[in-house]
C-alpha positions as CSV (number, residue, x, y, z in Angstrom):
1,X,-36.6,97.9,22.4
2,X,-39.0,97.9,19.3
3,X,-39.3,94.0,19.1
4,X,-40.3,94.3,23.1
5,X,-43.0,97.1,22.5
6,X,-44.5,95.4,19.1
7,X,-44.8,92.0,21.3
8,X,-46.4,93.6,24.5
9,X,-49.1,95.4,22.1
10,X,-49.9,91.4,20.9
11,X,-49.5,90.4,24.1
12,X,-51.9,92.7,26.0
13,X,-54.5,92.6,22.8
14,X,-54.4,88.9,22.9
15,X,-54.6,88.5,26.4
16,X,-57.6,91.3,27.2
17,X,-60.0,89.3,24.7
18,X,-59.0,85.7,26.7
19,X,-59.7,87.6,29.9
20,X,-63.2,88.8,28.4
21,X,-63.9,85.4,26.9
22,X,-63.6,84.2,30.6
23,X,-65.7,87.0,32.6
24,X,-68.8,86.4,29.5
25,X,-67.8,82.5,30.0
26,X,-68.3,82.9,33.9
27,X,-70.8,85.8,33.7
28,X,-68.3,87.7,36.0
29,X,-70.1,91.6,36.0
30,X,-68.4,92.8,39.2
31,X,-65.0,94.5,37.7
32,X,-67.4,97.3,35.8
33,X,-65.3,100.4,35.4
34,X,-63.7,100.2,31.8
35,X,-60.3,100.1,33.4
36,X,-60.7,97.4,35.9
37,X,-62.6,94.9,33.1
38,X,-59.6,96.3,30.9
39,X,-56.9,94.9,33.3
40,X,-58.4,91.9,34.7
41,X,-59.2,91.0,31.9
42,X,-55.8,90.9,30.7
43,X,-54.2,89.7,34.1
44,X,-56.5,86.5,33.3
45,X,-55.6,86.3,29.9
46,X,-51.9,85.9,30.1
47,X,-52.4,83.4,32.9
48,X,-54.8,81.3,30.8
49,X,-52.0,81.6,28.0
50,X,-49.1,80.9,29.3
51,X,-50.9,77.7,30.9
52,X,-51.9,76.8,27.4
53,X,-48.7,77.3,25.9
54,X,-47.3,75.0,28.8
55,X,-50.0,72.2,27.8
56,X,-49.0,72.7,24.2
57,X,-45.2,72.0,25.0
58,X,-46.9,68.2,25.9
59,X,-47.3,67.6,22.0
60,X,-45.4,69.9,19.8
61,X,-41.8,72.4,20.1
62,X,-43.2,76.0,21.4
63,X,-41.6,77.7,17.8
64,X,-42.9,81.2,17.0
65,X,-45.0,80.1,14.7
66,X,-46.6,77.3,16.5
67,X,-47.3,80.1,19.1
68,X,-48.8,82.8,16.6
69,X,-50.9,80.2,15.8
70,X,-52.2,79.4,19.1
71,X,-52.9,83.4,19.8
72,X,-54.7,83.8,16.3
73,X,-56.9,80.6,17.9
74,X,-57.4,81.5,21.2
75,X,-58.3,84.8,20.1
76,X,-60.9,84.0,17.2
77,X,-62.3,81.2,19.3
78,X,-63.1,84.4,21.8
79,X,-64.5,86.2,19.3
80,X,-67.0,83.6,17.9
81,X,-68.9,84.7,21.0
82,X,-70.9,87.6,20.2
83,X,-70.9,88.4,23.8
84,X,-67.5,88.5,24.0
85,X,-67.4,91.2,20.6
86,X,-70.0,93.3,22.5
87,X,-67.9,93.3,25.3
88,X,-64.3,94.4,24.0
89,X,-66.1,96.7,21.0
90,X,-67.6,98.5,24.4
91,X,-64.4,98.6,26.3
92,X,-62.1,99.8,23.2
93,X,-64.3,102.7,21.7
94,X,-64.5,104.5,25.4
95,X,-60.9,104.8,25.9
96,X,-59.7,108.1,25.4
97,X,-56.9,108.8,23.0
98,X,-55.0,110.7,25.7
99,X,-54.3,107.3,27.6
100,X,-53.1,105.5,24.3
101,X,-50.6,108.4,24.5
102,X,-50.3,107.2,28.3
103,X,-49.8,104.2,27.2
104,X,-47.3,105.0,24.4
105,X,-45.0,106.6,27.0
106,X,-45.4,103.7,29.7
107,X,-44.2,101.3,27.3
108,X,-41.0,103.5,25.8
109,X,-39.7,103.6,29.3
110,X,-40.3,100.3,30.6
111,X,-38.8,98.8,27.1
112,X,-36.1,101.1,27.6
113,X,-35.4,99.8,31.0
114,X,-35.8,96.2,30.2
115,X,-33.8,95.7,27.1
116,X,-30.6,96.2,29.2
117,X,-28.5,93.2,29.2
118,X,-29.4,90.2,31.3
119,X,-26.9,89.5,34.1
120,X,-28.9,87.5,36.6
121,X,-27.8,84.4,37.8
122,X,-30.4,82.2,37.4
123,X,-31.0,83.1,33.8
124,X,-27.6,81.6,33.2
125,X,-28.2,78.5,34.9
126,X,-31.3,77.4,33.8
127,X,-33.6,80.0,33.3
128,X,-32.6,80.5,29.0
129,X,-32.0,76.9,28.9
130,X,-35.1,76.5,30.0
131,X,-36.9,78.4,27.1
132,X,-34.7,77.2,24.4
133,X,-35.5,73.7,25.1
134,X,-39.5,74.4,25.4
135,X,-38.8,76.4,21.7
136,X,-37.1,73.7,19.9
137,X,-38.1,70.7,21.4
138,X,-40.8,71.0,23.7
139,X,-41.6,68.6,26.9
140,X,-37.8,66.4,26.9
141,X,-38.2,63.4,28.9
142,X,-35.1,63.1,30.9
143,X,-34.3,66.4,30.5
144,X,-33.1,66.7,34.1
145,X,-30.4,64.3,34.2
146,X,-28.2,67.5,31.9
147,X,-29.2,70.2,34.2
148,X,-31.7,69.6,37.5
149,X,-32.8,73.2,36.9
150,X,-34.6,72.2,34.1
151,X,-36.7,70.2,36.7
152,X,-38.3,73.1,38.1
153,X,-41.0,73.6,35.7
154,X,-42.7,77.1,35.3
155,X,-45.4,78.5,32.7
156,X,-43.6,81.5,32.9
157,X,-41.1,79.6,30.6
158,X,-43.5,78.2,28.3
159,X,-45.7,81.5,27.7
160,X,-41.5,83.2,26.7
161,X,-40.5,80.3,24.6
162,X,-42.2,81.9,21.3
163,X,-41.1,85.1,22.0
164,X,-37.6,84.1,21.6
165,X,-36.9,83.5,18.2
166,X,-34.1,82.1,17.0
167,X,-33.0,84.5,14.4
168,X,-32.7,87.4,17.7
169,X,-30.6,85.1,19.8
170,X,-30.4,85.9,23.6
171,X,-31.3,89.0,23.2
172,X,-35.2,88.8,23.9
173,X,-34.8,87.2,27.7
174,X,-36.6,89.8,29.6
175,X,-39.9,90.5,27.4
176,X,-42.3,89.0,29.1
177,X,-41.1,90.9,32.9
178,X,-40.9,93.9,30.9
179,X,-44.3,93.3,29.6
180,X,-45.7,92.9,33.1
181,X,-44.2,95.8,34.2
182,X,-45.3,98.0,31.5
183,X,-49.1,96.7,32.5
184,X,-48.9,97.3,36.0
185,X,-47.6,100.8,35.3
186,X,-50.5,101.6,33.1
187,X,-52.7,100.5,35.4
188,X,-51.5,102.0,38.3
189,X,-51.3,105.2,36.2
190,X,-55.3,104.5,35.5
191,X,-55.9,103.9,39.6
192,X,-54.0,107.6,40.2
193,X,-56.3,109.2,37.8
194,X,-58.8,108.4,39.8
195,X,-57.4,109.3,43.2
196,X,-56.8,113.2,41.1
197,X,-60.7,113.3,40.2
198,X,-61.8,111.7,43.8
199,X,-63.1,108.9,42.6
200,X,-61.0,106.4,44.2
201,X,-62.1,103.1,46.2
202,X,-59.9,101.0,48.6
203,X,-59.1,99.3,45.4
204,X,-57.6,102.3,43.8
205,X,-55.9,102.9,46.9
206,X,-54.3,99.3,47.6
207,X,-53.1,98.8,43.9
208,X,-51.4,102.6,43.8
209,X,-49.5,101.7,47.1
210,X,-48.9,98.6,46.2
211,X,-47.0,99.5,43.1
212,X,-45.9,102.4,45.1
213,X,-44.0,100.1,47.9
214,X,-42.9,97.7,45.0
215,X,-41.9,98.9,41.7
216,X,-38.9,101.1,43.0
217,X,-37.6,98.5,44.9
218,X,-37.2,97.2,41.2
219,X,-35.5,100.2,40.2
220,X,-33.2,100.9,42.3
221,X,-31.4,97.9,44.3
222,X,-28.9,96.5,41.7
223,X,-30.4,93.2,43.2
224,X,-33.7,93.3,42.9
225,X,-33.0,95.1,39.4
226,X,-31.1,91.9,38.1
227,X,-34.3,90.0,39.0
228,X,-36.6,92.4,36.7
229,X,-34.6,92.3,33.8
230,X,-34.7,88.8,33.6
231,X,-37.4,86.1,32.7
232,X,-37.0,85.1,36.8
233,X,-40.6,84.0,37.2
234,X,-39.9,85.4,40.8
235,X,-41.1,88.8,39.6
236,X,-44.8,87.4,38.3
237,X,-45.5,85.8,41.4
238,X,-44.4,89.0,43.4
239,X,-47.4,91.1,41.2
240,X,-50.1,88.8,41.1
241,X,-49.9,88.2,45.0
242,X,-50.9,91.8,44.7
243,X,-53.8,91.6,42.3
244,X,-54.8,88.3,43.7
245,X,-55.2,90.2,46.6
246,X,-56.6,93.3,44.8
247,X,-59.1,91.2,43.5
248,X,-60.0,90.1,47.1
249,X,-60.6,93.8,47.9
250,X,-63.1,94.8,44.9
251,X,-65.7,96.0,45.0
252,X,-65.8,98.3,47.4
253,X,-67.8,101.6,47.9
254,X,-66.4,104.7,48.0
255,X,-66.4,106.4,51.7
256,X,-69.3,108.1,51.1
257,X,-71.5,105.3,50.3
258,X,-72.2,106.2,46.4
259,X,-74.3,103.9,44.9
260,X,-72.5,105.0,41.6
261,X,-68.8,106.5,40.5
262,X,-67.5,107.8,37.3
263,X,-64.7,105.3,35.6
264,X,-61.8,106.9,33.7
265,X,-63.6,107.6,30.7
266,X,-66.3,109.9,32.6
267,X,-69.2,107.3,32.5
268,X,-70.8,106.5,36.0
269,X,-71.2,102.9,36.4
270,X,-72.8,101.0,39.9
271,X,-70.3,100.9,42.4
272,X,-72.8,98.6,45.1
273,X,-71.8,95.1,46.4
274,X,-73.8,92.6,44.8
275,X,-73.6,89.0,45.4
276,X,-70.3,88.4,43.6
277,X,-68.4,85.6,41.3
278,X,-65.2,87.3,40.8
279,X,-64.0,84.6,43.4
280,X,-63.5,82.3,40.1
281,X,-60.8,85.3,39.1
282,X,-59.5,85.0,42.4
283,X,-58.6,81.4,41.8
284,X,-57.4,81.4,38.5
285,X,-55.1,83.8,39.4
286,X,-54.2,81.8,42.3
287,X,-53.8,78.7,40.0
288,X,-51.9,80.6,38.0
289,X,-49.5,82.0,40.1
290,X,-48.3,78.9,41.4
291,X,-47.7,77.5,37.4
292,X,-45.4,80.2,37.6
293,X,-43.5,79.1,40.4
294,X,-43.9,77.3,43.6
295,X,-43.0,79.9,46.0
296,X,-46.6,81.1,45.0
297,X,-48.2,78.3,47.0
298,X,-49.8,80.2,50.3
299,X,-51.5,82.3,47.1
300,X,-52.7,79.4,46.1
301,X,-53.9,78.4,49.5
302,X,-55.6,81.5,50.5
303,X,-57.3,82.0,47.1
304,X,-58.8,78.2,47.2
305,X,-60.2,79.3,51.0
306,X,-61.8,82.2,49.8
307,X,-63.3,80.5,46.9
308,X,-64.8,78.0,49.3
309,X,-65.7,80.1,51.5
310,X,-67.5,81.7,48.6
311,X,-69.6,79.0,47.4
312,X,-69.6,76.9,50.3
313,X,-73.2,76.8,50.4
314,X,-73.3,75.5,46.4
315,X,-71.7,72.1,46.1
316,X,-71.9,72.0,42.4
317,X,-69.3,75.2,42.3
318,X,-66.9,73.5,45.1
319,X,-67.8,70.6,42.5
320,X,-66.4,73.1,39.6
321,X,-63.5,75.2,41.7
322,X,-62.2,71.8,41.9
323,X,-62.4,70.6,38.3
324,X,-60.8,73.8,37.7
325,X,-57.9,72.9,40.1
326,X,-56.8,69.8,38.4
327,X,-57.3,71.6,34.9
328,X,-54.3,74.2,35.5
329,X,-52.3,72.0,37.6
330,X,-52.3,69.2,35.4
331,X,-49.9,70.5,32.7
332,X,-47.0,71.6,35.2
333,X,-47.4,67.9,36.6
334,X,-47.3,66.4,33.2
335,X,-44.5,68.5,32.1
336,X,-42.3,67.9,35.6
337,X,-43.2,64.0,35.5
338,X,-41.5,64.0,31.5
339,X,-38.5,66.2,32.7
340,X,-37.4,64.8,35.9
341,X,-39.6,62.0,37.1
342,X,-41.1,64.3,39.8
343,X,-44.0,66.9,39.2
344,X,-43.2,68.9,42.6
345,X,-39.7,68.8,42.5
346,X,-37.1,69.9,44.6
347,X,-39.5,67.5,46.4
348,X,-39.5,64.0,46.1
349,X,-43.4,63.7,47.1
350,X,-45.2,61.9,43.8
351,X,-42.2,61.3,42.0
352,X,-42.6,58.1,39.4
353,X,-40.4,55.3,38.6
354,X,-38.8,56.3,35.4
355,X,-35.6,55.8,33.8
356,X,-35.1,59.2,33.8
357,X,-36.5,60.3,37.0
358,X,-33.9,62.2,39.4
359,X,-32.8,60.1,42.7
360,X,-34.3,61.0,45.5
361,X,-30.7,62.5,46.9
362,X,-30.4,64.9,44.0
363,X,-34.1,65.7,44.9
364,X,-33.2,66.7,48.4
365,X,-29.7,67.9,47.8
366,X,-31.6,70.6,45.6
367,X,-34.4,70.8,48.2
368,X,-31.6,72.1,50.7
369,X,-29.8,74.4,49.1
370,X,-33.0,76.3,48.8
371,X,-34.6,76.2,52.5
372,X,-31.6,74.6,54.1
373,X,-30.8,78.2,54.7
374,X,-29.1,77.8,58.0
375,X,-26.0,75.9,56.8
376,X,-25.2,78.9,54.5
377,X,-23.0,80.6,56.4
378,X,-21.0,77.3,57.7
379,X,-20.5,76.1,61.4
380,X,-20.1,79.3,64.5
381,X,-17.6,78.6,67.1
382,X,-18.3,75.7,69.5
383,X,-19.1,78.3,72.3
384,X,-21.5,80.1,70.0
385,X,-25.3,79.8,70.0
386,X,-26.1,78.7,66.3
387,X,-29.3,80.0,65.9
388,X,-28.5,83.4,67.1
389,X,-24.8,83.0,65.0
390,X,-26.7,82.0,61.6
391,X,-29.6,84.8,62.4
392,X,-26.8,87.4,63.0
393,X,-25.3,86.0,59.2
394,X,-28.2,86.3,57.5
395,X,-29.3,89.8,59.2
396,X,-25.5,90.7,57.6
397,X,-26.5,89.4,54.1
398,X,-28.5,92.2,52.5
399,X,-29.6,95.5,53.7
400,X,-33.0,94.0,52.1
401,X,-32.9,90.7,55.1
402,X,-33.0,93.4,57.8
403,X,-36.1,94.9,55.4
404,X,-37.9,91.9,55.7
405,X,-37.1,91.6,59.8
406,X,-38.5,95.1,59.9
407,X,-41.9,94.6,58.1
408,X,-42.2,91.2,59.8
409,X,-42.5,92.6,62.9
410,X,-44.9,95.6,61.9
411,X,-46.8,92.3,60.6
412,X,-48.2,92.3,64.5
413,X,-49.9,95.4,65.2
414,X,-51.0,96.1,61.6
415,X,-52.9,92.4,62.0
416,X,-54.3,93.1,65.1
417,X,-55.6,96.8,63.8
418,X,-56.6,95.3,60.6
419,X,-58.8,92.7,62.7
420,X,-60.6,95.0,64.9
421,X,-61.2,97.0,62.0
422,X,-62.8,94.5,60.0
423,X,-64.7,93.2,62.9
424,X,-65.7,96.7,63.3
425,X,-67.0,97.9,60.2
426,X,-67.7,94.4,58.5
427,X,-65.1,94.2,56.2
428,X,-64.1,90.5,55.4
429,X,-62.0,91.1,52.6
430,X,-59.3,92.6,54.9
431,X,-59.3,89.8,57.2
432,X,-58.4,87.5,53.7
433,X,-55.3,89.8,53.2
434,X,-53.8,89.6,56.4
435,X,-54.0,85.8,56.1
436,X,-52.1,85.6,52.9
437,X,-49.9,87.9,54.1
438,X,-49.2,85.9,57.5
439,X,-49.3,82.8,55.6
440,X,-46.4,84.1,53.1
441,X,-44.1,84.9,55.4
442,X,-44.4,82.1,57.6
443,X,-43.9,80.0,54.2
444,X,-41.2,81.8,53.1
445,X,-39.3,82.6,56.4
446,X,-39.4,78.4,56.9
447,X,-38.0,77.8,52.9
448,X,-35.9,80.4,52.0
449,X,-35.3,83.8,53.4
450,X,-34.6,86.0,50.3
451,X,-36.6,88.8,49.4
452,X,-36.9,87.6,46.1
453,X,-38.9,84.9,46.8
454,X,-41.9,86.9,48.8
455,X,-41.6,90.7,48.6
456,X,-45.6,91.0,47.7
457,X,-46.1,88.9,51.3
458,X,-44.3,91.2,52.9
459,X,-46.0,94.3,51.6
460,X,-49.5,93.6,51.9
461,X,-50.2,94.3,55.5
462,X,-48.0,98.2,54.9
463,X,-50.5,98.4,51.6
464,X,-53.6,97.3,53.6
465,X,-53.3,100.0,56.0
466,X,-52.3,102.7,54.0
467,X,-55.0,101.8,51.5
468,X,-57.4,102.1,54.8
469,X,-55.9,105.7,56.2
470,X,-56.1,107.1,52.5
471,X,-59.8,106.1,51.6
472,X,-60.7,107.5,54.7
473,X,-58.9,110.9,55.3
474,X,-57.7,111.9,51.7
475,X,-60.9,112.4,50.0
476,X,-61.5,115.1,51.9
477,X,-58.1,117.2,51.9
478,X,-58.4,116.7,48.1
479,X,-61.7,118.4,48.2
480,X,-59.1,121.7,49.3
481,X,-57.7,121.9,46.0
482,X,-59.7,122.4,42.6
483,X,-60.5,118.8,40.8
484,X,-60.3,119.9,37.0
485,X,-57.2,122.2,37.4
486,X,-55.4,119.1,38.7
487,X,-56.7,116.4,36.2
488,X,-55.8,118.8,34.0
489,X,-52.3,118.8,35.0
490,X,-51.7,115.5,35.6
491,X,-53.6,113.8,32.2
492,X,-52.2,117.1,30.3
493,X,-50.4,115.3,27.2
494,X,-47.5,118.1,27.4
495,X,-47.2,116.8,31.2
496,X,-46.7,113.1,30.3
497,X,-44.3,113.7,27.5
498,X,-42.4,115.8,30.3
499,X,-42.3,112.9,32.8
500,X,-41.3,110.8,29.8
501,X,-38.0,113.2,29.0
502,X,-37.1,113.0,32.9
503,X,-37.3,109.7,33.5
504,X,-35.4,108.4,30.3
505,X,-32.4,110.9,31.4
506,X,-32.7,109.6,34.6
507,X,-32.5,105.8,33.5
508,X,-29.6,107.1,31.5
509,X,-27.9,108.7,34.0
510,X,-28.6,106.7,37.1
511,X,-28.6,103.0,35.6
512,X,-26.1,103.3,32.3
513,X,-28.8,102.6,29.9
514,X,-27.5,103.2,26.8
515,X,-30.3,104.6,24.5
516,X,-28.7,104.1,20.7
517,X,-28.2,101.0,21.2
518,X,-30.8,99.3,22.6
519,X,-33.6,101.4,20.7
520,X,-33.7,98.5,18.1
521,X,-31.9,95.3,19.3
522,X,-30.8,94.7,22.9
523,X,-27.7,93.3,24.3
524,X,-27.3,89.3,24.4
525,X,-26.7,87.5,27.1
526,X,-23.0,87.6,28.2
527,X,-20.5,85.4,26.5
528,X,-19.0,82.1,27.9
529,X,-16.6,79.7,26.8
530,X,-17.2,76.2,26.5
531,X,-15.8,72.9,25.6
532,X,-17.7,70.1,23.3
533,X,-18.0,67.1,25.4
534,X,-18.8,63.7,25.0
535,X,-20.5,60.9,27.9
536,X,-21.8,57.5,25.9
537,X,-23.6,59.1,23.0
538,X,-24.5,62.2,24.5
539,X,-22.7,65.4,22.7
540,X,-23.1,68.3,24.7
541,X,-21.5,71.7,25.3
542,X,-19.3,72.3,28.9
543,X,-18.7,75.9,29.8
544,X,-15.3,76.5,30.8
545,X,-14.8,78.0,34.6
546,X,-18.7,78.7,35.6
547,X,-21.3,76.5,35.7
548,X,-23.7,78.7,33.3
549,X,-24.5,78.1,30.2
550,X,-26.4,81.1,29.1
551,X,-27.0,81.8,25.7
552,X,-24.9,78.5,24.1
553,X,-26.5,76.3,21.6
554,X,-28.1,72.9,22.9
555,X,-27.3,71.1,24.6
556,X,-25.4,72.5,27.2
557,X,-24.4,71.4,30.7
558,X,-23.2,73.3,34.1
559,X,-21.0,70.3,35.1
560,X,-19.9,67.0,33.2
561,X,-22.9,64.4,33.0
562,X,-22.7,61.7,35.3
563,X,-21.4,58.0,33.1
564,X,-24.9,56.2,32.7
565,X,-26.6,58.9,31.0
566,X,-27.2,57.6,27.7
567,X,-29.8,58.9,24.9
568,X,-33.6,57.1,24.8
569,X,-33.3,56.8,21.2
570,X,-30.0,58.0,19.1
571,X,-32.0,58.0,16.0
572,X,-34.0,61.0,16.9
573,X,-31.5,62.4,19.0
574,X,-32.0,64.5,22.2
575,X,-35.3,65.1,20.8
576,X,-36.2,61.8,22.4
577,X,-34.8,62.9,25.7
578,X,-32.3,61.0,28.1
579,X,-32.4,58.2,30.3
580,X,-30.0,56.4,33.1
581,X,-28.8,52.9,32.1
582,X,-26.2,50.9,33.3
């Protein structure tokens, strides 16, 4: 619990000065209150590093050291830029101490939550694996033919791989989810602040309701839970479709057409729409999203529309958006074409001839058992519709299936609304979010069903319109109740240590966190059994009656290799990857 509240205060320091290196580099000026530069900022920051971190696996093993390094570098190369100095020394001295106390209490809860023991799935299967090989060895080629998980390639993995030193074992799996909960927390907690003081824009409004709709969902179903408290990059790509489309949203006036608003540290800064370049933000998060993991690709889409829609009138930034494109792209098709032969994978679309490179049937053997959802559930009887048999099974799956039905359908009228209301009152932006949203779905509805895979989709339209209704009505029933006695209720630092007590008894209570023993080291990852096998001169380990592997020592294999996998070079030894010969 320390180790993950040490690393998230390196994370988020390292990561805020990237993100202000980028808005000076890109002379982005719209995200002007102190806690909106704070957080995009950072938001940025981790994407640009954990896409670095995944370039860096190209050459060298992702060790912790190799990755202090790269933070000390990143973050004095920032820093050379007095600019970028101004910029953070401005940012840092006007945060009051009561929300480093915020801040404080945010993180003890959401370490506490997140240093429970790993159990998902996924983690066992390839997810650790995944990170162990990045940290000791870096790009394998061949790496595939042991475990095809290993061929879905995620920066998610790479930015974790230093954060997992050896001498803690398994036991630091879920830092980097906790991490990004712990941020959107704090600044969700920032965006409330200003719905207590009236102050609040749409923006406020979407990213409170969005957390709102989202985080509990985290909480509370033992599913969804699993997923959190895991590295699953499922969970990143479920938040930043929710700031990608936050950022889509800002700025926006408040309803009463201010020219100016007061940010959380009391200053009043311009709050008018000005020609804009936050659509670069817009696609890097995009960009990054989709380094993360696949199922982030109609982010990618609608974020690459609205930056050309942006500039389309300046051929030298399509030029640039583009440039930009094959920059943070290029390292996740490098790293897949190394691993498995095929950058994309499950899909066989630019896959190179290699003698390591996957056959095309493993490609779409794996391909199906993620969208080849309808043979799931087996054959219906021969006097049985299938479609209506296998839509009946999945409804049965999860409670959360018949979630997803139910906000598909209230997908309709809230587009329809949303459209006539931005035709009405000129507001663009939510014509963007109902597009993404619309576009997620459909994607993930046609690939794979789960919730997992496209929560954030199916929330945006539900945020959209409450964010609408709120701007618009609850300014003025808050004006019934004095501001100052409330703000000083809510930011009082006896009232946060309160909520602090209440929800650590309730995490104690309610989810079996153990407190003593996970205040300095948490669990490691459950214990397996395995075998020491040998296939030509490949040594690797075989767990005994599962097919994960989670925290055993490398190598390690869910099922026996097949007989022509031999090493590329048994001098250097896996370190030199794996190849198929006859």
């Amino acid at each position: 619990m320390l180790y993950f509240i040490l690393v998230w205060g390196l994370l988020l320091c390292v990561s805020f000065i990237t993100g202000i290196g980028i808005l000076n580099l890109f002379r982005i000026d719209e995200f002007n209150r102190v806690g909106d530069r704070f957080f995009i900022s950072s938001w940025l920051g981790l994407v640009i590093i954990a896409n670095g971190f995944l370039s860096l696996s190209l050459f060298v093993p992702l060790s912790p050291l190799v990755g202090l390094a790269a933070l000390i570098s990143i973050t004095s190369l920032c820093l050379n830029f007095p600019n970028v100095r101004k910029d953070v020394a401005s940012i840092l001295l006007r945060v009051p101490d009561r929300w480093l106390l915020t801040a404080g209490c945010i993180a003890m809860v959401t370490a506490l939550f997140t240093s429970q023991q790993v159990t998902w799935f996924d983690t066992g299967l390839y997810h650790f694996g995944s990170i162990r090989w990045m940290a000791d060895y870096g790009a394998v080629p061949g790496l595939a033919l042991l475990n095809n998980g290993f061929a879905f390639i995620s920066a998610w993995f790479a930015l974790a791989a230093p954060l997992n030193p050896d001498f803690m074992g398994s036991r630091n799996t879920a830092i980097l989810n906790g991490y990004l909960l712990f941020v959107l927390l704090l600044q969700t907690s920032i965006s409330i602040h200003y719905v207590f003081i009236k102050t609040a824009t749409k923006t406020d409004w979407f990213l409170v309701i969005y957390s709102f709709l989202t985080l509990p969902l985290f909480v509370v179903t033992p599913f969804l839970s699993a997923v959190l408290v895991s590295p699953s990059p499922d969970f990143p790509v479920i938040l930043l479709t929710g700031i990608v489309a936050w950022t889509i949203v800002y700025p926006l006036k408040l309803p009463s057409q201010a020219s100016t608003i007061k940010d959380f540290t009391g200053v009043r800064v311009d709050a008018s729409l000005q020609e804009s370049n936050a659509a670069i933000v817009t696609l890097i998060l995009g960009l990054g999203t989709v380094t993360f993991k696949l199922n982030g690709l109609p982010v990618l889409g609608i974020s690459s529309l609205y930056y050309i829609a942006h500039y389309w009138k300046k051929p030298i930034s399509i030029f640039f958006g583009s440039g930009l494109t094959i920059l943070l792209l290029s390292p996740m098709i490098i790293f897949g074409v190394i691993t498995s032969g095929c950058p994309l994978y499950p899909s066989s679309f630019m896959c190179v001839s290699a003698p390591w490179t996957l056959s095309n049937q493993q490609a779409a053997d794996a391909l199906a058992s993620i969208n080849g959802w309808q043979s799931w559930f087996g054959s219906p009887s021969n006097d049985t519709n299938t479609w209506l048999w296998t839509f009946s099974q999945w409804l049965q799956l999860s409670h959360l299936n018949k979630a997803m039905l139910f906000l598909a359908a209230m997908a309709v009228p809230i587009s329809v609304w949303g459209l006539r209301k931005a035709k009405q009152q000129g507001h663009g932006a939510d014509v963007w979010i109902i597009a993404l949203s619309l576009l997620g779905m459909g994607f993930i509805f046609s690939q794979a069903p789960l919730i997992r895979f496209g929560l954030g989709y199916f929330l945006l339209l539900p945020t959209l319109l409450l964010s609408t209704v709120c701007t618009q009505t609850v300014s003025q029933l808050s004006g019934k109740v004095h501001q100052s006695s409330i703000s000083r209720i809510v930011l009082s630092s006896k009232a946060r240590l309160s909520a602090l007590f209440v929800v650590t008894v309730f995490l104690s209570s309610v989810r079996g966190i153990n407190v003593s023993q996970q205040l300095m080291i948490p669990p490691e990852l459950p214990g397996v059994t395995v075998n020491q096998i040998r296939v030509n001169d490949v040594d690797y380990f075989l767990p005994e009656n599962t097919n994960k592997c989670w925290g055993v020592d490398l190598p390690c294999a869910p099922e026996p290799l097949e007989s022509d996998i031999w090493l590329r070079n048994p001098q250097k030894g896996v370190a030199a990857g794996f190849q198929r010969k006859p």
